[in-house]
ChimeraX commands (.cxc) that place a marker at each C-alpha (Angstrom):
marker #1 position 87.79,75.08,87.49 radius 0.5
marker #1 position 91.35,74.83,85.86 radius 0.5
marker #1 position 92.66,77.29,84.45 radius 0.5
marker #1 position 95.70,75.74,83.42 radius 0.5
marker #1 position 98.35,76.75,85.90 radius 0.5
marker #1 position 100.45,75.09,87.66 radius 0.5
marker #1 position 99.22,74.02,91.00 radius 0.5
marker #1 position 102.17,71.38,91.75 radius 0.5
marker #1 position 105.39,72.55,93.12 radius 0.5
marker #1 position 108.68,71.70,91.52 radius 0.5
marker #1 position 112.22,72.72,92.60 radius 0.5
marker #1 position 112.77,73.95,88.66 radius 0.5
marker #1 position 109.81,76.37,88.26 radius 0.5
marker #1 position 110.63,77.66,92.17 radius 0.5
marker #1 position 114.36,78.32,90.39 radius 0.5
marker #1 position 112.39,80.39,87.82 radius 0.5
marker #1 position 110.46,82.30,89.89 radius 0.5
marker #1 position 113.44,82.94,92.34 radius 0.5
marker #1 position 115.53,84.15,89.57 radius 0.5
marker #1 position 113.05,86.55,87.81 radius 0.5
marker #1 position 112.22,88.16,91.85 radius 0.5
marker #1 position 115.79,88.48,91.84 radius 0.5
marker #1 position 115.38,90.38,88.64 radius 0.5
marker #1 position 112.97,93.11,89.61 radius 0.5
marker #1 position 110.27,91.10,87.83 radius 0.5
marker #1 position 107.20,92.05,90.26 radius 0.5
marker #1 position 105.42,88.73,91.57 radius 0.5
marker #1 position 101.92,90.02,89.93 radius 0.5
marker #1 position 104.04,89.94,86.11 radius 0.5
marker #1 position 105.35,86.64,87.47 radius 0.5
marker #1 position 101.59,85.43,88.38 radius 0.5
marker #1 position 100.64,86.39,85.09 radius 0.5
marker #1 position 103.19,84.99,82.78 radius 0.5
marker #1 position 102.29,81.58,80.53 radius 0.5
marker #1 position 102.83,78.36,83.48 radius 0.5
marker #1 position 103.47,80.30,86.37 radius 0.5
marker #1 position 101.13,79.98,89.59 radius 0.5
marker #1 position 98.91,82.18,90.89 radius 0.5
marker #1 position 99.56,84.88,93.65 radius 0.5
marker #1 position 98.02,82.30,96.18 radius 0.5
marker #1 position 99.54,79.10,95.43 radius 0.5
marker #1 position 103.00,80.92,95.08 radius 0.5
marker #1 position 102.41,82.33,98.81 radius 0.5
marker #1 position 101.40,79.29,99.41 radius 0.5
marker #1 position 104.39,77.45,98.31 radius 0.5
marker #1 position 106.50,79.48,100.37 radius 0.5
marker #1 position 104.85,78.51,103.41 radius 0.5
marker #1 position 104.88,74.89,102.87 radius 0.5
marker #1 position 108.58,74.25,100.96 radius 0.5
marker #1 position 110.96,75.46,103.26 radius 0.5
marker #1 position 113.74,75.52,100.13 radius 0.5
marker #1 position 111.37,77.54,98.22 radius 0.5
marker #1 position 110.89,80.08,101.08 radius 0.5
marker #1 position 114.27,80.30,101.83 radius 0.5
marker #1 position 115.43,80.92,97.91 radius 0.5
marker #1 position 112.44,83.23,97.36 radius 0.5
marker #1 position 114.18,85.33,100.61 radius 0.5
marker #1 position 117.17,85.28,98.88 radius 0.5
marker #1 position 115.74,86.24,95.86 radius 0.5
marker #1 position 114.72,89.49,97.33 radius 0.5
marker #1 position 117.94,90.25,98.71 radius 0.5
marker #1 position 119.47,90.33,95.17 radius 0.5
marker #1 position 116.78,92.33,94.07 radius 0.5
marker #1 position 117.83,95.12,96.24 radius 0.5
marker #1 position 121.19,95.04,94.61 radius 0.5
marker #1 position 119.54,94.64,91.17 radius 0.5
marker #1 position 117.71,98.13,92.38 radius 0.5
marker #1 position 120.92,99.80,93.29 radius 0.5
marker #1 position 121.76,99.19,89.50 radius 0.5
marker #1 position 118.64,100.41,88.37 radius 0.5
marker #1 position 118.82,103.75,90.35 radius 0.5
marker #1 position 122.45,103.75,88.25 radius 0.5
marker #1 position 120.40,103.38,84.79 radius 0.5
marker #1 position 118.04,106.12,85.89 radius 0.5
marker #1 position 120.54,108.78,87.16 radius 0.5
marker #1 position 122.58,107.81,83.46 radius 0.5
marker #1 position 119.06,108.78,82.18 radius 0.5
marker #1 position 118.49,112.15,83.80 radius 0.5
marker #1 position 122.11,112.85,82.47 radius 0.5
marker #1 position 121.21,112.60,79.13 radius 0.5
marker #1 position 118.05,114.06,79.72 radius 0.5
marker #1 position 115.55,111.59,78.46 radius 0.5
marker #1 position 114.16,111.39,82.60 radius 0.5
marker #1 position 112.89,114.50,83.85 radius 0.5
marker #1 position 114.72,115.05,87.35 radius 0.5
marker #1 position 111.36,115.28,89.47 radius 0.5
marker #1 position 110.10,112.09,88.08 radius 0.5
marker #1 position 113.66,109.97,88.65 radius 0.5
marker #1 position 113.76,111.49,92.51 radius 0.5
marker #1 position 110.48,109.57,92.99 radius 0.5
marker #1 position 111.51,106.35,91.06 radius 0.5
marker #1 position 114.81,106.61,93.15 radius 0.5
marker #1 position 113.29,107.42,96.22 radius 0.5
marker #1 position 110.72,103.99,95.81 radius 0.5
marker #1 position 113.50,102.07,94.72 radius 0.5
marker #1 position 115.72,103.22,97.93 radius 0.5
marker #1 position 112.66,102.55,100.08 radius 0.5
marker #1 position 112.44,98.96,98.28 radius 0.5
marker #1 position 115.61,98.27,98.72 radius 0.5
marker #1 position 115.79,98.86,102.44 radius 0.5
marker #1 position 113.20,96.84,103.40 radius 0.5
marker #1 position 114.42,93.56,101.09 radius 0.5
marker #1 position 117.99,94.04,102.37 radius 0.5
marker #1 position 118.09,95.83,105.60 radius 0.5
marker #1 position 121.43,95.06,106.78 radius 0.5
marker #1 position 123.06,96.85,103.44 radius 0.5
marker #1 position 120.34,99.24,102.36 radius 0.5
marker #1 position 118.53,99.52,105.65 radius 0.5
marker #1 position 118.18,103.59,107.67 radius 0.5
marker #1 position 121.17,103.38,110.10 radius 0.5
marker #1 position 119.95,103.70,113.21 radius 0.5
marker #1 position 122.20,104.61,116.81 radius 0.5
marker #1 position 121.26,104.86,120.48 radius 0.5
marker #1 position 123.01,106.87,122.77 radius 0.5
marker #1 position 122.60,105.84,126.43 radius 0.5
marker #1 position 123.76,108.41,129.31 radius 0.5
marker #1 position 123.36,107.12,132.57 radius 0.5
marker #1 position 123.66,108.40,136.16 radius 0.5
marker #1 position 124.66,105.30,138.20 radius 0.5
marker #1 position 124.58,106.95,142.15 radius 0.5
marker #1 position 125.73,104.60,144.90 radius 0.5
marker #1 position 124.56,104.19,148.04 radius 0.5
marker #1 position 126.57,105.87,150.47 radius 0.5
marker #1 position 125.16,103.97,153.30 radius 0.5
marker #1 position 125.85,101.14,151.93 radius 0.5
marker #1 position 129.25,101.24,151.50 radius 0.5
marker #1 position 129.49,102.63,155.43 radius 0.5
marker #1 position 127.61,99.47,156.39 radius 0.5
marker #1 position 130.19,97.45,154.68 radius 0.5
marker #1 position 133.26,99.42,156.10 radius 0.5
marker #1 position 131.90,98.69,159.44 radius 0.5
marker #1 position 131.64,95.18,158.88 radius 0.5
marker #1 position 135.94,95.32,157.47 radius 0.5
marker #1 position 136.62,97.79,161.12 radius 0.5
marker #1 position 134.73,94.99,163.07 radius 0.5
marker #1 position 137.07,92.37,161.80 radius 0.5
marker #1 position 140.17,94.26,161.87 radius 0.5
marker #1 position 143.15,92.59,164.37 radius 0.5
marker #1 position 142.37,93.97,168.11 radius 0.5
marker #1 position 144.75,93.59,171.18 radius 0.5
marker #1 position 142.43,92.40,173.88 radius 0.5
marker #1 position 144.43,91.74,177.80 radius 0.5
marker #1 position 147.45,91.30,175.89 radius 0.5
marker #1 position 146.35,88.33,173.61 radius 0.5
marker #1 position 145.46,89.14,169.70 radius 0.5
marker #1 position 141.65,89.02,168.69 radius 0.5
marker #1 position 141.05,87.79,165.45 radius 0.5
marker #1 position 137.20,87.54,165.17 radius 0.5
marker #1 position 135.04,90.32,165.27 radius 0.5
marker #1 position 130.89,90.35,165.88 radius 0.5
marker #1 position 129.75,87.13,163.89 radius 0.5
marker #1 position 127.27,88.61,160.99 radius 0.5
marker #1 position 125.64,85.77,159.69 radius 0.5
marker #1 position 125.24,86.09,155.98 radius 0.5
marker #1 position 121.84,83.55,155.65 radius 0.5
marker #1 position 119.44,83.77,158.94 radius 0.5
marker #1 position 118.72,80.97,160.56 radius 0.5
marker #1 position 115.34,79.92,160.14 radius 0.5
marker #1 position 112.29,81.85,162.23 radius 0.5
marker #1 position 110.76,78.89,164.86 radius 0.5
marker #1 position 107.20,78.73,164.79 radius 0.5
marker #1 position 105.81,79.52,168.60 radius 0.5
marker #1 position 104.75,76.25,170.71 radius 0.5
marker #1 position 107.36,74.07,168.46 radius 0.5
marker #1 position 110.17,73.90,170.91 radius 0.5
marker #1 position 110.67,71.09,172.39 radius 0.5
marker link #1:1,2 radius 0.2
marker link #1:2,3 radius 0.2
marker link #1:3,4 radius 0.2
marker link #1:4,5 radius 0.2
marker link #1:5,6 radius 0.2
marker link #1:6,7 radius 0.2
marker link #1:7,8 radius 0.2
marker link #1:8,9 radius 0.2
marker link #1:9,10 radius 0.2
marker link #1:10,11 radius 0.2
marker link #1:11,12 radius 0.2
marker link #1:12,13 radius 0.2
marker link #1:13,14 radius 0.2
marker link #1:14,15 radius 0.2
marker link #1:15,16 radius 0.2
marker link #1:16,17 radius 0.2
marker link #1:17,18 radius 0.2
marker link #1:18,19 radius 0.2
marker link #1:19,20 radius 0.2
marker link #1:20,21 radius 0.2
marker link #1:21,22 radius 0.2
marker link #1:22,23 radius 0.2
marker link #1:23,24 radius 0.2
marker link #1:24,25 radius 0.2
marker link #1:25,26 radius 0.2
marker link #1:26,27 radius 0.2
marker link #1:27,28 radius 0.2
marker link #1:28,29 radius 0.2
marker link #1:29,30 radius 0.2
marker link #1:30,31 radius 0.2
marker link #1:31,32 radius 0.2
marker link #1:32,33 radius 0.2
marker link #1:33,34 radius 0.2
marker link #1:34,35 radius 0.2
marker link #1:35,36 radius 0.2
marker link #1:36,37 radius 0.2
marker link #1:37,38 radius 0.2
marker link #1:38,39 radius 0.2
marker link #1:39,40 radius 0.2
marker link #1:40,41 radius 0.2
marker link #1:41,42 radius 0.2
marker link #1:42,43 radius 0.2
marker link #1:43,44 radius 0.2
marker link #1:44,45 radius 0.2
marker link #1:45,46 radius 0.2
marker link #1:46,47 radius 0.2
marker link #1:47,48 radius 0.2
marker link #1:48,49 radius 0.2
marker link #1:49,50 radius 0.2
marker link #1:50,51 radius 0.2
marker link #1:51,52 radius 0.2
marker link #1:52,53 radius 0.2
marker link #1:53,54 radius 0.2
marker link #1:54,55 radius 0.2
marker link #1:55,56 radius 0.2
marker link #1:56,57 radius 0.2
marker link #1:57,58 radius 0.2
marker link #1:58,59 radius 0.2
marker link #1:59,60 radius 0.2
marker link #1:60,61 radius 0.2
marker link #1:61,62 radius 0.2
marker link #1:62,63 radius 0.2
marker link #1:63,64 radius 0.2
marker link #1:64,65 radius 0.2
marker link #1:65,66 radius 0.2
marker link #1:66,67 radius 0.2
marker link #1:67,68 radius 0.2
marker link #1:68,69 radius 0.2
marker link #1:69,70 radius 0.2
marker link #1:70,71 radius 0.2
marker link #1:71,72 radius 0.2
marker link #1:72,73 radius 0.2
marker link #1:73,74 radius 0.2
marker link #1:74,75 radius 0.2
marker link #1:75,76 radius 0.2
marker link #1:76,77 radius 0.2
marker link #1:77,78 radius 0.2
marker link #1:78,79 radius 0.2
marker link #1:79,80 radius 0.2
marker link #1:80,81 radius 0.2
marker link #1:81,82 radius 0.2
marker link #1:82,83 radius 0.2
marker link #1:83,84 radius 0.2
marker link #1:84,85 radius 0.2
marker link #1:85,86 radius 0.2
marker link #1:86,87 radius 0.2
marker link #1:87,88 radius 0.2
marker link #1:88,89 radius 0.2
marker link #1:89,90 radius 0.2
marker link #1:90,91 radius 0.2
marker link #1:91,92 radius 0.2
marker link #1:92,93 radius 0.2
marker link #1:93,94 radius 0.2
marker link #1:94,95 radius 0.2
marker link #1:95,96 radius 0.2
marker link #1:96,97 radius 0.2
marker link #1:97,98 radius 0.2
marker link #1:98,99 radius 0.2
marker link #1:99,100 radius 0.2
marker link #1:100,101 radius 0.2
marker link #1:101,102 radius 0.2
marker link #1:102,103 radius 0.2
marker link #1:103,104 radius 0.2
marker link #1:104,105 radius 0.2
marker link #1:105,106 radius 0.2
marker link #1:106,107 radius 0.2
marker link #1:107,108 radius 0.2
marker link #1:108,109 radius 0.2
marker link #1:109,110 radius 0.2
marker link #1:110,111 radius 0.2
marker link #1:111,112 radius 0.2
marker link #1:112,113 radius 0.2
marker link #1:113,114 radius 0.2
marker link #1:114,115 radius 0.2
marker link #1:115,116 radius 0.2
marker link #1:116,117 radius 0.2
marker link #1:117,118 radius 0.2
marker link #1:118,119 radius 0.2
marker link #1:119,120 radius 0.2
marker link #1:120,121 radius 0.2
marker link #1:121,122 radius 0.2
marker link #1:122,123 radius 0.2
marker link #1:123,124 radius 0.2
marker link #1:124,125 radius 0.2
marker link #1:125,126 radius 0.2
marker link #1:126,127 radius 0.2
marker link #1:127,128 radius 0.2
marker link #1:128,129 radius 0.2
marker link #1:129,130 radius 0.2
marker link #1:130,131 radius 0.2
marker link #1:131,132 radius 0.2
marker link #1:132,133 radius 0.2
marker link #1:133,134 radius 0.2
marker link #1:134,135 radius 0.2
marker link #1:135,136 radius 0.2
marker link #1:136,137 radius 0.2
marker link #1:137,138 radius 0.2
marker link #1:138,139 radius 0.2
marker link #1:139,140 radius 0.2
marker link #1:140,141 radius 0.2
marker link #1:141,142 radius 0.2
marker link #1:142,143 radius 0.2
marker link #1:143,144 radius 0.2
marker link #1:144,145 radius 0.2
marker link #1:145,146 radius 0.2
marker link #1:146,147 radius 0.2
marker link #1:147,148 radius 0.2
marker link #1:148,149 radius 0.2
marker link #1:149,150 radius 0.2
marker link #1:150,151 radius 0.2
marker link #1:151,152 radius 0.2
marker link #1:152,153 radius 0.2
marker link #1:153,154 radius 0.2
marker link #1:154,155 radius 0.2
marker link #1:155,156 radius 0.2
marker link #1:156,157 radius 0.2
marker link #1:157,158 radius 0.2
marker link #1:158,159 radius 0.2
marker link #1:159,160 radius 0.2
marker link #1:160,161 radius 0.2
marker link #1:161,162 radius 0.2
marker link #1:162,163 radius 0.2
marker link #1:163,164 radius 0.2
marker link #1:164,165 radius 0.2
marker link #1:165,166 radius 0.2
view
């Protein structure tokens, strides 16, 4: 059963839509305004039409910075007293929550991670490698100057398999 809305995507009435988001207009007023979609064909345009999706994301983004101005217009109000100050901490508290979650990166809860670290190093280790440099080091042997040490061989050579020698 139509009921008269548009089930058809279009790049124009995706415009539309993007620009009232970025307005503050909620998608359920857009849903219900004269030749807009429904909730589900609207999510469902964003899953199939990539541009749509990507300008709806967008769309969001400004909205957070259409918020900040809002949150302006309310503080102007409690000022002048026609917004009781309880009521505007709420709106601006939604608004601030809103906005963080549409544009993180601006409006987001700064987060930081402090990392301390105790690196300890192996004390043996660093003997076994000082006895590998003494091992190496120039020796006088009968006279004539030794210049290799012990051979260390850095890959083993492979383990023979019993009975396989030939």
């Amino acid at each position: 059963m139509s009921r008269g809305r548009p089930s058809i995507y279009s790049a124009e009435l995706g415009e539309q839509i993007c620009e009232l988001v970025a307005n503050r207009v909620p998608v359920a007023e857009i849903c219900a305004m004269e030749g807009m979609p429904d909730k589900s064909t609207l999510y469902r345009w964003k899953r199939v039409y990539r541009d749509f999706s990507d300008n709806f994301a967008r769309a969001r983004e400004e909205r957070a910075d259409a918020r900040q101005d809002y949150i302006d217009w309310i503080s102007d109000q409690v000022r002048l007293g026609a917004l009781d100050p309880a009521a505007a901490r709420v709106m601006i508290d939604a608004e601030k929550w809103q906005m963080g979650k549409e544009k993180p990166k601006t409006y987001g809860e700064r987060t930081t991670t402090d990392i301390n670290q105790t690196v300890t190093i192996n004390v043996a280790f660093e003997d076994y490698i000082r006895s590998l440099a003494e091992a190496t080091e120039h020796k006088v042997i009968d006279g004539a100057l030794a210049t290799e040490g012990p051979r260390v061989e850095a890959i083993p050579a492979p383990v023979r398999e019993r009975g396989s020698e030939g």
